[in-house]
C-alpha positions as CSV (number, residue, x, y, z in Angstrom):
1,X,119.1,113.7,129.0
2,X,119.3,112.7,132.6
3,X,120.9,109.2,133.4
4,X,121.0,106.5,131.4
5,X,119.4,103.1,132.6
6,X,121.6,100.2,130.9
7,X,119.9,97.7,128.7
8,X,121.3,94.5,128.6
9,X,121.3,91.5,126.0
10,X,121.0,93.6,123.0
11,X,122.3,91.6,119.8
12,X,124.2,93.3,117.2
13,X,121.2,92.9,115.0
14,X,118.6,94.7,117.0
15,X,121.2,97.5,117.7
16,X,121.6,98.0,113.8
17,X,117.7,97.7,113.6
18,X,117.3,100.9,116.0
19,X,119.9,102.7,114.3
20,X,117.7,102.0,110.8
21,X,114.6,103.1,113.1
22,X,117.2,106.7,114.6
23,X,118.8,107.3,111.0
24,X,114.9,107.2,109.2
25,X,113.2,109.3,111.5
26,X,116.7,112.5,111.7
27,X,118.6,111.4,109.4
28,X,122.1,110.1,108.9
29,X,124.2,112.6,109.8
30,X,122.4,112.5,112.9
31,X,123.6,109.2,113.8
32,X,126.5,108.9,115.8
33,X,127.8,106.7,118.7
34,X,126.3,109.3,121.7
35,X,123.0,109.4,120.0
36,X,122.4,106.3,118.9
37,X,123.6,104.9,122.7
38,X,120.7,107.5,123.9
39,X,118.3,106.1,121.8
40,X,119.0,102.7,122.8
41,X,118.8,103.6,126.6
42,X,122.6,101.9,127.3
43,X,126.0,103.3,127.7
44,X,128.5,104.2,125.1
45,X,130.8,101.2,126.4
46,X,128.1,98.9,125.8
47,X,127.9,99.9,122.3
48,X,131.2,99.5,121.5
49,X,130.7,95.8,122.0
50,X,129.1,95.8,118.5
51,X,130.2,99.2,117.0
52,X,132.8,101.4,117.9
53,X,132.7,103.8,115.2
54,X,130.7,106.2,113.3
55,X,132.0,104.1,110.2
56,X,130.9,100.8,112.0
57,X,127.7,101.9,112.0
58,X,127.2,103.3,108.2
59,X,128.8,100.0,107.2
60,X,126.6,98.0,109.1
61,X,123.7,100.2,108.2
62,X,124.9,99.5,104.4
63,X,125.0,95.4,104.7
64,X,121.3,95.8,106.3
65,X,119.8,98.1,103.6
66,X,121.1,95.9,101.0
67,X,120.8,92.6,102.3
68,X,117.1,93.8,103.5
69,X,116.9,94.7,99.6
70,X,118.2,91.9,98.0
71,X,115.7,89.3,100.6
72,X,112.6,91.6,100.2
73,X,112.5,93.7,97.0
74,X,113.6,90.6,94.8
75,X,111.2,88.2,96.2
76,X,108.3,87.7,94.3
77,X,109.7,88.8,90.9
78,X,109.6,86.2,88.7
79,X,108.0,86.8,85.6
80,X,108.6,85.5,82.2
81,X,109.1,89.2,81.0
82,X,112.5,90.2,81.7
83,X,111.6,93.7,80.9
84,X,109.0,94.2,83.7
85,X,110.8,92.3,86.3
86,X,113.6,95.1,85.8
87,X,110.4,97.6,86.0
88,X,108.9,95.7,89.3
89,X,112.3,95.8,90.8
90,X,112.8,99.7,89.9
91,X,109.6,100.4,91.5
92,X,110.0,97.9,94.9
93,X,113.6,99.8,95.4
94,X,112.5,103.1,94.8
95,X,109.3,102.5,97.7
96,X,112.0,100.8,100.1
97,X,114.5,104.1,99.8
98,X,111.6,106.8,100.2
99,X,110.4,104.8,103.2
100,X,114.2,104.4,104.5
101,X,116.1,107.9,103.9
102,X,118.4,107.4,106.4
103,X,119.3,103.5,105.1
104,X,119.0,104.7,101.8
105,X,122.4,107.0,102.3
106,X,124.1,104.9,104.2
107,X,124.1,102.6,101.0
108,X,124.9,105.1,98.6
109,X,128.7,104.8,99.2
110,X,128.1,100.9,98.6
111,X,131.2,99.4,96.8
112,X,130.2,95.6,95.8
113,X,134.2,94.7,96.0
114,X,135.5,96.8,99.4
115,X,135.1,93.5,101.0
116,X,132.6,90.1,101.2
117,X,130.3,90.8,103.5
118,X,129.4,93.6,101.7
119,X,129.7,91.6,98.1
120,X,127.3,88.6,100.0
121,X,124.8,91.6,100.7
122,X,124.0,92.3,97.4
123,X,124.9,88.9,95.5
124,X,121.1,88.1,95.2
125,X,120.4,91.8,93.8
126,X,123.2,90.8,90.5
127,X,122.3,88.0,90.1
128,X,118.9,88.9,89.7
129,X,119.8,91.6,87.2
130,X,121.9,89.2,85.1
131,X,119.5,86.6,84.7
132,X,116.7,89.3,83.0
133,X,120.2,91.0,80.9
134,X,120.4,87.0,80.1
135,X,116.8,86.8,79.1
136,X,117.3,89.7,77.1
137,X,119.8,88.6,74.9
138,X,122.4,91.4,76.2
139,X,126.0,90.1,76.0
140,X,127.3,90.3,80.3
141,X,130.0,92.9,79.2
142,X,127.5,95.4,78.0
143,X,125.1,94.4,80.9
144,X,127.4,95.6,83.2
145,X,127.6,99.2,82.0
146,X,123.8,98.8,81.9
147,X,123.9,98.2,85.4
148,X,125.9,101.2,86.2
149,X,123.1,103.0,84.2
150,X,120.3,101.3,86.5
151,X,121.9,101.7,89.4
152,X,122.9,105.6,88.8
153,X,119.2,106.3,87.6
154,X,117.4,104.5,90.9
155,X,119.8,106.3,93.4
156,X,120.1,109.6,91.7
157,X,116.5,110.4,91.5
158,X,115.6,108.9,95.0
159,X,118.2,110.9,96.2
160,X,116.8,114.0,94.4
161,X,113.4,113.3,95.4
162,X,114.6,113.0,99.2
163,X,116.3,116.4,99.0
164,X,113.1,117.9,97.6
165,X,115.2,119.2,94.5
166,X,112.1,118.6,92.3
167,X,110.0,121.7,91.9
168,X,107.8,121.0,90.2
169,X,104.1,120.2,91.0
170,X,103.6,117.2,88.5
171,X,103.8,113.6,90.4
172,X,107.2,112.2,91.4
173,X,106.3,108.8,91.4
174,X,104.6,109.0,87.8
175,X,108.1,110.6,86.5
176,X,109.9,107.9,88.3
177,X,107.8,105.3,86.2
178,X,108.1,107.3,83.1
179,X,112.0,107.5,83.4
180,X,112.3,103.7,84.4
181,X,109.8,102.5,81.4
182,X,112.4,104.9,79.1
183,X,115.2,103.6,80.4
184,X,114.4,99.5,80.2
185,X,113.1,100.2,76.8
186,X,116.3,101.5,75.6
187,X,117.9,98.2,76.5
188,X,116.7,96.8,73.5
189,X,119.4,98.3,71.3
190,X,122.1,96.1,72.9
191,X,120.4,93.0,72.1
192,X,122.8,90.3,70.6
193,X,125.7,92.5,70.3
194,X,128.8,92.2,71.6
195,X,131.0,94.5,73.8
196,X,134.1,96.1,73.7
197,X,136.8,94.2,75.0
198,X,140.3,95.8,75.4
């Protein structure tokens, strides 16, 4: 690229917005403090006003996947039936992530207790989960290996899907539904039981 005109009076929020937009359209190893600086038409040194690192920017691109997750996907769920709001929620994720590949892997690595911006991204998203576990009758110690179930299922076939590591013809979405029906059904078996506490 030829010289770079600077930009000025870019907030940290529209830089993380064009590194969503970068990190979608070539993915998130293509991301990186040169490129995303191209992208943005400014210097490096005005990007390391906001970000200075490569893990800067994943862990920023991480609080705005979730926190666009927990504000968007949740809102408007609110049925009685704990059941499909788990199933509405399955779906609303899984069409956020195939829309956002790049996002999506950025919050892969997500650990809800390295820190609290990162739990205050995603406090909306448990809570939600907690309150249909509630509904259910499923005792919160149990719930919480459920949601290490929910959370493994959504991410590992999105990110299966992404990688195009389904061969098969048959429709992706359908065997998403299929899986996610399976899988909220067979949370009935831990109703009004108690966990294991050691």
């Amino acid at each position: 690229m030829g010289d770079v005109m600077p930009r000025t009076g870019l907030s940290k929020e529209e830089i993380v917005e064009k590194a969503a937009e970068l990190a979608n359209e070539k993915g998130l190893s293509y991301l990186s403090v040169t490129t995303l600086s191209e992208y943005l038409g400014i210097r490096k040194p005005s990007l390391y006003n906001h970000m200075k690192t490569i893990e800067d920017m994943h862990r920023s691109l991480m609080i705005y996947g979730w926190q666009t997750v927990s504000e968007d996907v949740v809102r408007g769920i609110d049925s009685s039936d704990e059941k499909a709001n788990l199933f509405d929620y399955g779906k609303k994720f899984y069409k956020f992530a195939i829309e956002n590949p790049g996002v999506f892997e950025a919050m892969l690595w997500y650990n809800k207790y390295s820190d609290d911006a990162l739990l205050s991204a995603t406090e909306g998203l448990y809570s939600f989960f907690f309150k249909q576990t509630d509904g259910l009758g499923i005792d919160r110690e149990i719930a919480n290996h459920l949601l290490r179930t929910y959370r493994s299922f959504l991410e590992g076939f999105i990110m299966l899907q992404i990688h195009n590591s389904f061969g098969n013809p048959i429709s992706l979405e359908e065997s998403f539904e299929i899986s996610l029906n399976v899988m909220i059904s067979g949370m009935d078996g831990y109703r009004n039981k108690r966990g294991n506490k050691k």
